[in-house]
Short mmCIF file of the C-alpha atoms (twelve columns), coordinates in Angstrom:
data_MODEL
# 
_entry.id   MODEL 
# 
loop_
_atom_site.group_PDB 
_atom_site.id 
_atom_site.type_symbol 
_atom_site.label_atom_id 
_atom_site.label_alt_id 
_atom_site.label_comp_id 
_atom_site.label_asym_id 
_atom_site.label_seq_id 
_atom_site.Cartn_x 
_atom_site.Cartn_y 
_atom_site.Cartn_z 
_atom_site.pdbx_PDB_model_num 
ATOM 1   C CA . UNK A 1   -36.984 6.701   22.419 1 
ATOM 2   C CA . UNK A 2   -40.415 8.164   21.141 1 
ATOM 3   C CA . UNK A 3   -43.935 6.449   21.099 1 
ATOM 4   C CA . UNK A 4   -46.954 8.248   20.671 1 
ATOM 5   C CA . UNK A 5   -50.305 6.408   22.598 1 
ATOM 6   C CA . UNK A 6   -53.267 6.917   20.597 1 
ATOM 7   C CA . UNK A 7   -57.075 6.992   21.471 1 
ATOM 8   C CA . UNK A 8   -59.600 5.190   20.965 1 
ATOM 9   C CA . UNK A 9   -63.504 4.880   20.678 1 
ATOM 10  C CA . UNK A 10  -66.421 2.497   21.567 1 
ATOM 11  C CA . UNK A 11  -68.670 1.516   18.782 1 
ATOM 12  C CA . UNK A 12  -71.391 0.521   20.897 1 
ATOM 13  C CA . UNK A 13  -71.264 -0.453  24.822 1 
ATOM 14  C CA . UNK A 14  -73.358 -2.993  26.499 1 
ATOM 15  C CA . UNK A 15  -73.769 -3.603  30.492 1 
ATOM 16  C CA . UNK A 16  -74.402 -7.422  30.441 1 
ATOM 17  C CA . UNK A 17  -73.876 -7.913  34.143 1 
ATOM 18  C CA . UNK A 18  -72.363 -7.065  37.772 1 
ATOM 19  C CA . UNK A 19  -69.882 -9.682  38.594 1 
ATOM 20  C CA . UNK A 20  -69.295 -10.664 41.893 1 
ATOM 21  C CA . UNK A 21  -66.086 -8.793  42.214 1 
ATOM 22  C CA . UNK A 22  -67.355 -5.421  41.905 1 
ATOM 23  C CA . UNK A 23  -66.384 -4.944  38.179 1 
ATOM 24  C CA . UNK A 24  -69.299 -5.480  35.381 1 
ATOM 25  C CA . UNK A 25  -69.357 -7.431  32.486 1 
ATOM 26  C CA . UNK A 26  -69.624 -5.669  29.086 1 
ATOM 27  C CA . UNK A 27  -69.365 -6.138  25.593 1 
ATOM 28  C CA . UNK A 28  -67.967 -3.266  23.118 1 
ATOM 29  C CA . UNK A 29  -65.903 -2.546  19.988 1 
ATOM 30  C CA . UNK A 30  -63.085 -0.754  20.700 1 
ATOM 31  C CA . UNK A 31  -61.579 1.287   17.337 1 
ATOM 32  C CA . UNK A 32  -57.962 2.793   17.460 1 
ATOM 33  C CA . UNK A 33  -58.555 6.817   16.237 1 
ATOM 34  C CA . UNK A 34  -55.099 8.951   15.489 1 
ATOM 35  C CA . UNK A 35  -55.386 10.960  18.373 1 
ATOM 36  C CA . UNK A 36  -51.836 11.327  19.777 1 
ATOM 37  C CA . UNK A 37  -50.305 11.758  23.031 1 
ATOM 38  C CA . UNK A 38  -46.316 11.353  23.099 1 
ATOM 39  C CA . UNK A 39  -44.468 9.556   25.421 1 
ATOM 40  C CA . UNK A 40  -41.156 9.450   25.425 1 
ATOM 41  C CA . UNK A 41  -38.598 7.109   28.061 1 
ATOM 42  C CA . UNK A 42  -34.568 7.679   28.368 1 
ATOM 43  C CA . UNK A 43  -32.185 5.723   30.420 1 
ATOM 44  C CA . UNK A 44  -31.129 7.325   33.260 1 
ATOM 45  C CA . UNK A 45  -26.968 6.969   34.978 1 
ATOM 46  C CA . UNK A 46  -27.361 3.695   36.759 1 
ATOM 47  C CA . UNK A 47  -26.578 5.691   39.599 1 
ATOM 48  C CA . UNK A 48  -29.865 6.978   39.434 1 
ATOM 49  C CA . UNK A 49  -32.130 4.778   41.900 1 
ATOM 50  C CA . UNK A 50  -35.300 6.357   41.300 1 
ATOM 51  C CA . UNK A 51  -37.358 6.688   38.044 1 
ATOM 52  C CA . UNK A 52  -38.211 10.481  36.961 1 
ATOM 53  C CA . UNK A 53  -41.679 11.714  35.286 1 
ATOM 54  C CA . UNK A 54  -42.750 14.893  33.855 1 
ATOM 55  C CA . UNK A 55  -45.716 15.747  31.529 1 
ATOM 56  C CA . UNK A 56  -46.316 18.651  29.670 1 
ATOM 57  C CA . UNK A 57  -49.393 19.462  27.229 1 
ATOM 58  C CA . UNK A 58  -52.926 19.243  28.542 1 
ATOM 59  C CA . UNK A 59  -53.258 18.931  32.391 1 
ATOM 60  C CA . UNK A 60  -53.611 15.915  33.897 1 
ATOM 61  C CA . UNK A 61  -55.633 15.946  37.351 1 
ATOM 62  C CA . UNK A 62  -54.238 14.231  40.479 1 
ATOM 63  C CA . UNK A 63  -50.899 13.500  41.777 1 
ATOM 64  C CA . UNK A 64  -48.128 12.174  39.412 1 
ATOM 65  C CA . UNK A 65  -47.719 9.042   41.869 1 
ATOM 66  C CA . UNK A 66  -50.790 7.900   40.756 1 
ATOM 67  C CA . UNK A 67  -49.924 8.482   36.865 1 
ATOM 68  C CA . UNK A 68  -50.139 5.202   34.958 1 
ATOM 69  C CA . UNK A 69  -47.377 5.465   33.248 1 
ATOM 70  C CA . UNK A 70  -45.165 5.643   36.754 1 
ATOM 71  C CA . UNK A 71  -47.628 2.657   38.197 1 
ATOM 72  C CA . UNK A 72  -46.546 0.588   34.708 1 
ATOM 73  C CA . UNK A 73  -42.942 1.212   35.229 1 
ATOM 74  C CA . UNK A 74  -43.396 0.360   38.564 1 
ATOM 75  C CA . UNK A 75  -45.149 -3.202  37.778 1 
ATOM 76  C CA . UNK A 76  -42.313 -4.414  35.221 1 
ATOM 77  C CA . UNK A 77  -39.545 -3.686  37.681 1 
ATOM 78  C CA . UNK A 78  -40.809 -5.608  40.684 1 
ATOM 79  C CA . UNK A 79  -40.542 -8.782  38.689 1 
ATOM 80  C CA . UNK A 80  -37.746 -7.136  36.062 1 
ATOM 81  C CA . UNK A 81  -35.437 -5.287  39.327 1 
ATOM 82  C CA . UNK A 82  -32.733 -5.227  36.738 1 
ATOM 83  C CA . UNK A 83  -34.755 -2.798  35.164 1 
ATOM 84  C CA . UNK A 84  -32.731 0.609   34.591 1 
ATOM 85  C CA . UNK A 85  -33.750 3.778   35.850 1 
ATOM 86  C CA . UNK A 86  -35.171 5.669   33.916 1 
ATOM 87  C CA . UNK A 87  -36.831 9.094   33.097 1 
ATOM 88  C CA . UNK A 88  -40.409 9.459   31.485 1 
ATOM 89  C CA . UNK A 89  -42.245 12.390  29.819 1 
ATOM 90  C CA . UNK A 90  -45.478 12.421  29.000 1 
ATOM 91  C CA . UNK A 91  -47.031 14.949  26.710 1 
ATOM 92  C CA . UNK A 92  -50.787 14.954  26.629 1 
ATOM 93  C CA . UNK A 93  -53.036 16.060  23.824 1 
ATOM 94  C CA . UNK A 94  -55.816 12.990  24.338 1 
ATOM 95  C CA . UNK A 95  -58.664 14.943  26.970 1 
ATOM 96  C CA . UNK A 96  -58.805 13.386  29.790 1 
ATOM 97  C CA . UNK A 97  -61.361 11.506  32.111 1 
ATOM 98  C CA . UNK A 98  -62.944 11.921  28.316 1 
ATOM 99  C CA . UNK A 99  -64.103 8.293   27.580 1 
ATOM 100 C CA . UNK A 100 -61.566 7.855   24.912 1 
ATOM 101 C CA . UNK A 101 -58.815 5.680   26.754 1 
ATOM 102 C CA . UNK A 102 -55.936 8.164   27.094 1 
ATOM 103 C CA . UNK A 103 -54.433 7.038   30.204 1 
ATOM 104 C CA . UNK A 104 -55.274 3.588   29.579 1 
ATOM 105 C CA . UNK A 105 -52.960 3.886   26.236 1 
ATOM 106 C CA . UNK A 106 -50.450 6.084   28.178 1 
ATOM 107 C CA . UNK A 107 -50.187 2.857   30.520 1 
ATOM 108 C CA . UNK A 108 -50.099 0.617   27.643 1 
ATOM 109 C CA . UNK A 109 -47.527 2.241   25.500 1 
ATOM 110 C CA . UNK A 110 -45.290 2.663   28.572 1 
ATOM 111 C CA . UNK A 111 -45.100 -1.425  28.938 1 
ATOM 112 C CA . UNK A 112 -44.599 -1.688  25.074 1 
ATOM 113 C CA . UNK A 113 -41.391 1.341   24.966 1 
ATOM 114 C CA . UNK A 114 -40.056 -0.304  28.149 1 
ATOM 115 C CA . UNK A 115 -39.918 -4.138  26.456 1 
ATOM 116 C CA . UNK A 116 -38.538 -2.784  23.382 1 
ATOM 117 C CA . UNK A 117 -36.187 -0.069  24.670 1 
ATOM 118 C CA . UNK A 118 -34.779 -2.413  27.540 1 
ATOM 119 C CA . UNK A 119 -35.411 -5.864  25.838 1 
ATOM 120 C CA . UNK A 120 -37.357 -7.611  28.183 1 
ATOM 121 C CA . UNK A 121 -38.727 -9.570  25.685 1 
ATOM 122 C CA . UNK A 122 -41.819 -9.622  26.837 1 
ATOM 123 C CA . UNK A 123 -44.544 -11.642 24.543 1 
ATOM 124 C CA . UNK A 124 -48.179 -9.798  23.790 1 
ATOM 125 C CA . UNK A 125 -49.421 -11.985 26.294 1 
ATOM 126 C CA . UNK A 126 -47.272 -11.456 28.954 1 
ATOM 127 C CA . UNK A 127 -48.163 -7.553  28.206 1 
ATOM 128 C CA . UNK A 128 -51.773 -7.720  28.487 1 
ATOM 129 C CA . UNK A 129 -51.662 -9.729  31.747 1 
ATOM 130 C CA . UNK A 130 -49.789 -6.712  32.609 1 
ATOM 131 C CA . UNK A 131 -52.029 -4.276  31.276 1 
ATOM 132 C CA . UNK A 132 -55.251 -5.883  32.677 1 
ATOM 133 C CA . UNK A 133 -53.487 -4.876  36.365 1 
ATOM 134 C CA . UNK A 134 -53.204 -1.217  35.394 1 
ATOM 135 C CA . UNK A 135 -56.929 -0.736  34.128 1 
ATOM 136 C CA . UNK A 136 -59.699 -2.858  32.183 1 
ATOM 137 C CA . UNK A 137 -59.198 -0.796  28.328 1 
ATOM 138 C CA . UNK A 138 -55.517 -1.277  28.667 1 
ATOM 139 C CA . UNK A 139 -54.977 -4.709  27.472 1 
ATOM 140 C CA . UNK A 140 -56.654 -3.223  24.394 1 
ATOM 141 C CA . UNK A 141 -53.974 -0.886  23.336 1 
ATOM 142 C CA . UNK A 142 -51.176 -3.806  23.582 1 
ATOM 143 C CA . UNK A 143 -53.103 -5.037  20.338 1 
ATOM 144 C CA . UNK A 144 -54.108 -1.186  19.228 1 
ATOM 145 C CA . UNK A 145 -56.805 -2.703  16.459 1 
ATOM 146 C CA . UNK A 146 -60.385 -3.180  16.055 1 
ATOM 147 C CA . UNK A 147 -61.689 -5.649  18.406 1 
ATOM 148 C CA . UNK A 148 -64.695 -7.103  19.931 1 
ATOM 149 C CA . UNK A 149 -64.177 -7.184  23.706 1 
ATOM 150 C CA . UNK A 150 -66.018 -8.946  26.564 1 
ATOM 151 C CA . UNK A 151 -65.749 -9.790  30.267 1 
ATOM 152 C CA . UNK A 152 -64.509 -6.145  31.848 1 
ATOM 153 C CA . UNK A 153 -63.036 -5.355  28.476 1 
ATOM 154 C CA . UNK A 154 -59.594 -7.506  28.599 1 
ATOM 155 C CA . UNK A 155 -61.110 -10.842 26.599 1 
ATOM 156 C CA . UNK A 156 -60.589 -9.681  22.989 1 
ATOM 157 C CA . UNK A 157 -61.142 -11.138 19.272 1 
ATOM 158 C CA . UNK A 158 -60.115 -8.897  16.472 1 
ATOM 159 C CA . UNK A 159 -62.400 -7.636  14.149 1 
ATOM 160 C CA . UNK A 160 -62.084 -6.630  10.230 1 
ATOM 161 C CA . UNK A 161 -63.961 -3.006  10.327 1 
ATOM 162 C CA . UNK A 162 -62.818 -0.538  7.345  1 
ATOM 163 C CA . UNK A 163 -64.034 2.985   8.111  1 
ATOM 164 C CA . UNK A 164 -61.783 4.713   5.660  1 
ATOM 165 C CA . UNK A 165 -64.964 6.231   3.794  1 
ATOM 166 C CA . UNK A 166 -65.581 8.190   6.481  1 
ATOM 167 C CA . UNK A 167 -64.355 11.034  8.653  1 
ATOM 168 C CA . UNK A 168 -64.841 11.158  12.519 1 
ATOM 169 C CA . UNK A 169 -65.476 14.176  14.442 1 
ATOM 170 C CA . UNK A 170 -64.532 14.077  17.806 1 
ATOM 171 C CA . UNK A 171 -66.200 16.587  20.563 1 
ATOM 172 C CA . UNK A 172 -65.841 17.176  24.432 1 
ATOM 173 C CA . UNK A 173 -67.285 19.406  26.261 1 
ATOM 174 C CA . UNK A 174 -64.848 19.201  29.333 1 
ATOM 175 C CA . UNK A 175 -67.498 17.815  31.609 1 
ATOM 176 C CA . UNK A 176 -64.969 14.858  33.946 1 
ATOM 177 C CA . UNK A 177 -68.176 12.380  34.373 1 
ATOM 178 C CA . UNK A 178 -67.476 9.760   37.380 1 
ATOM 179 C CA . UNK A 179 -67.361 6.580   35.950 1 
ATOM 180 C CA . UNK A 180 -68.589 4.952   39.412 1 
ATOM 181 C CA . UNK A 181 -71.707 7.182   39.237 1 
ATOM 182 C CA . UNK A 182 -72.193 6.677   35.617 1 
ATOM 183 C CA . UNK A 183 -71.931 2.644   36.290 1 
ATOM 184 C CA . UNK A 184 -74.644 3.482   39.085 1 
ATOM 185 C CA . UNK A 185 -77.000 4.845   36.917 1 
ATOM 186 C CA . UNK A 186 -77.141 1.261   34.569 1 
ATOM 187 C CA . UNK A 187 -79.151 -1.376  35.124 1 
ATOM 188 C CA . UNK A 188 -77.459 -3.952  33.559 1 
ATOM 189 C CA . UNK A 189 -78.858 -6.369  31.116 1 
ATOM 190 C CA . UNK A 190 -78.306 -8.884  27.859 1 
ATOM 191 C CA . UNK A 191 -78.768 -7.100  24.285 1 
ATOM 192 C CA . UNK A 192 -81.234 -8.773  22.109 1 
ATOM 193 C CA . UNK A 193 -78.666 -8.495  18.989 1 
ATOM 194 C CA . UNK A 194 -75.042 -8.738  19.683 1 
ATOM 195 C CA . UNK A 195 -72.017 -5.821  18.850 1 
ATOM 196 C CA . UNK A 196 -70.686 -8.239  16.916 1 
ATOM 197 C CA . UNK A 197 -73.518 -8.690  14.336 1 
ATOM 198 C CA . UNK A 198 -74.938 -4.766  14.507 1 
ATOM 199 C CA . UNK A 199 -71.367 -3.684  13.786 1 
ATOM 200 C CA . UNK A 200 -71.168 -5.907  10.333 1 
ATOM 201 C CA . UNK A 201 -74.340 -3.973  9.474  1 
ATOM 202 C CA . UNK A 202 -73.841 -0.771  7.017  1 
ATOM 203 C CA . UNK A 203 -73.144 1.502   8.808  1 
ATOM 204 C CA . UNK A 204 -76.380 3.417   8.257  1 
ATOM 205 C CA . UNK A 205 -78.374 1.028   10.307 1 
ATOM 206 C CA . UNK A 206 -76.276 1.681   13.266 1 
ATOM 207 C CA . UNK A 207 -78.391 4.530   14.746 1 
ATOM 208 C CA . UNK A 208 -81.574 2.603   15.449 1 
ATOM 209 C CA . UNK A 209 -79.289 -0.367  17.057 1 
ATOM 210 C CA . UNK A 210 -75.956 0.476   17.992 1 
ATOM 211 C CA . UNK A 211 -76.292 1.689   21.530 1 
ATOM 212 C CA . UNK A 212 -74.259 2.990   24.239 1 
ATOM 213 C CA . UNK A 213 -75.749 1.866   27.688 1 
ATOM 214 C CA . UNK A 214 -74.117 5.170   29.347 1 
ATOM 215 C CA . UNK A 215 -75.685 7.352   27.530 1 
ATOM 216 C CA . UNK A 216 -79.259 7.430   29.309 1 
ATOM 217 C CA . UNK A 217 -78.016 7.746   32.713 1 
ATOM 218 C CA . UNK A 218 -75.327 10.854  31.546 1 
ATOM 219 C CA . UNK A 219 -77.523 12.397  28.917 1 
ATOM 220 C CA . UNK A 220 -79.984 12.611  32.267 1 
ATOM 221 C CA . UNK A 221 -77.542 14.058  34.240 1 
ATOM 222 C CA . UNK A 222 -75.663 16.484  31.688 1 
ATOM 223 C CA . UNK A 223 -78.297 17.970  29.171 1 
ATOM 224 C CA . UNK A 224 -75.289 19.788  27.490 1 
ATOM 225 C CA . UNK A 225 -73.629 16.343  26.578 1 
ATOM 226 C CA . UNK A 226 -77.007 14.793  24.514 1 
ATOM 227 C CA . UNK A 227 -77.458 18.271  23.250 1 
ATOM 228 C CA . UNK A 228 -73.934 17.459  21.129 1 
ATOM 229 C CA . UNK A 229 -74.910 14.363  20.118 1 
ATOM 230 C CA . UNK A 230 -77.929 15.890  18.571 1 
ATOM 231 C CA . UNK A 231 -75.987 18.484  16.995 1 
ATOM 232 C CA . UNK A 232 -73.521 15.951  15.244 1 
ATOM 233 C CA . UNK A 233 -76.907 14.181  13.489 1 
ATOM 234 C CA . UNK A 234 -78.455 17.786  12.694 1 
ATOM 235 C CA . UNK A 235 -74.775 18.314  10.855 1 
ATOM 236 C CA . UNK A 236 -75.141 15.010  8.928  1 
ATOM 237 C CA . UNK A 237 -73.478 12.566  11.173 1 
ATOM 238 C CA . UNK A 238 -74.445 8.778   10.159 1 
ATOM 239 C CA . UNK A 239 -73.952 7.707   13.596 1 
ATOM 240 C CA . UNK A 240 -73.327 9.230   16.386 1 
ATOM 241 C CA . UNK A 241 -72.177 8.382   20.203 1 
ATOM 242 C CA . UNK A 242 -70.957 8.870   23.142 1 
ATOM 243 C CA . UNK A 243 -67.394 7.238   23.745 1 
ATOM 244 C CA . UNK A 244 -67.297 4.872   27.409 1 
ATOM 245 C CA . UNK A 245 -68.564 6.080   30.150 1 
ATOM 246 C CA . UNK A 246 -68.423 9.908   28.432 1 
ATOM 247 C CA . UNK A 247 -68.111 13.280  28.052 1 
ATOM 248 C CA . UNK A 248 -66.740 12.802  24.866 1 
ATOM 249 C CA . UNK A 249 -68.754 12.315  21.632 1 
ATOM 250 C CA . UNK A 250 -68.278 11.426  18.206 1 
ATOM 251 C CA . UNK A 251 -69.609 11.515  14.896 1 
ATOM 252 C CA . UNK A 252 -68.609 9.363   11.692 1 
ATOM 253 C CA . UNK A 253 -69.517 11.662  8.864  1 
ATOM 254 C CA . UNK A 254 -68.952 10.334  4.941  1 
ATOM 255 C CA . UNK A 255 -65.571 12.027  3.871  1 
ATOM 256 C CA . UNK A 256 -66.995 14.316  1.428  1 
ATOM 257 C CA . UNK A 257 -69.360 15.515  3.972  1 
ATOM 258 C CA . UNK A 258 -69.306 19.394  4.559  1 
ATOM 259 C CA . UNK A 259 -70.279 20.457  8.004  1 
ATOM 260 C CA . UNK A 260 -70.544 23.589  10.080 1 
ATOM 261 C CA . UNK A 261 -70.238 22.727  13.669 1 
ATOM 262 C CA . UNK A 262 -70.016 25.725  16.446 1 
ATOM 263 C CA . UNK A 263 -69.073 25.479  20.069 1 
ATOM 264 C CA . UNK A 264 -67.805 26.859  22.774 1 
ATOM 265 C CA . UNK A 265 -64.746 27.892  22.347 1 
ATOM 266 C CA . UNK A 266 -63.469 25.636  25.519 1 
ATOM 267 C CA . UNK A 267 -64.307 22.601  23.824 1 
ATOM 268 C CA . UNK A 268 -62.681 20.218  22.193 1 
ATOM 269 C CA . UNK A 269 -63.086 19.382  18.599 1 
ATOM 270 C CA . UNK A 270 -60.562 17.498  16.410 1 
ATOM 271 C CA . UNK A 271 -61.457 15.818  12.703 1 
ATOM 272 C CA . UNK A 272 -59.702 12.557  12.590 1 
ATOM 273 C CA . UNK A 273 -59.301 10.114  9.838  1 
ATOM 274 C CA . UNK A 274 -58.844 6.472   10.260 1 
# 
């Protein structure tokens, strides 16, 4: 069985607060983009005690113990041991360490195929408590729409956003930014107009409100990264960000917009319609 994990983008990120556990409070709009991985879980001879993983596709940095997809596997069977083995492949075409929630929807998707392949029946509930455990965008890709999202990014309330007059353009750079560092470089505080209101705004007001609290700290720090975002307006962009903690950017460009963007030729650039 074949699922394919999209991406997705923030519309907006605000720091509100470091919580007393470490993590930060934050509000955001996440938006679902059709940027595809594919994932793809078989059942293995119950003979089998151990689960198999391979990937193929873009490289993914670190060991495969630590993959997400193998730690979300791992979490249903502890309290699912009937769970059959099985055998996972992962192929990637979502950058990664890029801001735009790859191998938080890699994790995600993996809990969904496994409850539908194996019927756990599992309810959506039950899957974003177990998404929250495996990283704080996760629980967003158990829902996979427009939402408004609080708290470390797991308390959600759906939104109605239509963006099919425009086209996005999606850019990285291949910078990996350290999300630890880029958290260090925020000091947090409350916006004096919430996502939710700037984002029911036309969407040509967003550039002199919707903000992205990341982007001081990494535009300071990587030159090359604001220089895109500049770029993307120069080419007609209506509004233009950086996605999470970065490097990847985005424009949203009207659909009969022409442009003529040039990078290097190692970076990333993909025209996506929602």
């Amino acid at each position: 069985m074949i699922i394919f994990p999209n991406c997705k983008i923030n519309l907006g990120l605000n720091i509100l607060r470091k919580r007393s556990d470490g993590y930060h409070d934050l509000e955001t709009i996440f938006y679902p983009l059709p940027l595809f991985d594919a994932l793809e879980i078989i059942r293995l001879p119950d003979e089998n005690s151990s689960l198999a993983f391979s990937t193929s596709g873009a490289t993914i940095e670190g060991d495969n113990d630590n993959n997400l997809c193998i730690k979300a596997y791992d979490l249903i069977k502890r309290n699912h041991p009937a769970l059959p083995p099985a055998k996972i492949h992962l192929h990637k075409a979502i950058p990664t360490g890029a801001g735009l929630g790859g191998g938080s929807a890699d994790a995600a998707f993996t809990l969904k195929l496994l409850n539908e392949k194996f019927g756990l029946q599992l309810t959506i509930h039950q899957l974003i408590d177990y998404a929250l455990q495996l990283g704080s965008d996760c629980p967003f890709f158990i829902i996979n729409k427009p939402a408004f999202a609080e708290g470390r990014g797991e308390i959600m309330e759906p939104i109605i956003l239509d963006l099919s007059a425009y086209k996005f353009i999606i850019v990285n750079p291949g910078i990996h930014i350290n999300t630890g560092k880029a958290f260090s470089g925020i000091t947090p505080a409350l916006p004096t107009k919430s996502l939710n209101k700037i984002i029911q705004q036309p969407v040509e007001t967003w550039k002199n409100e919707l903000v992205n609290d990341f982007e001081k700290s990494v535009f300071l720090q990587y030159p090359e990264i604001e220089a895109i975002k500049n770029k993307l307006y120069e080419e007609g962009a209506v509004y233009a960000s950086m996605s999470g903690s970065g490097s990847t950017l985005y424009g949203i460009f009207r659909k009969d917009a022409i442009t003529n963007l040039q990078f290097p030729s190692h970076y990333f650039l993909k025209e996506l319609h929602s």
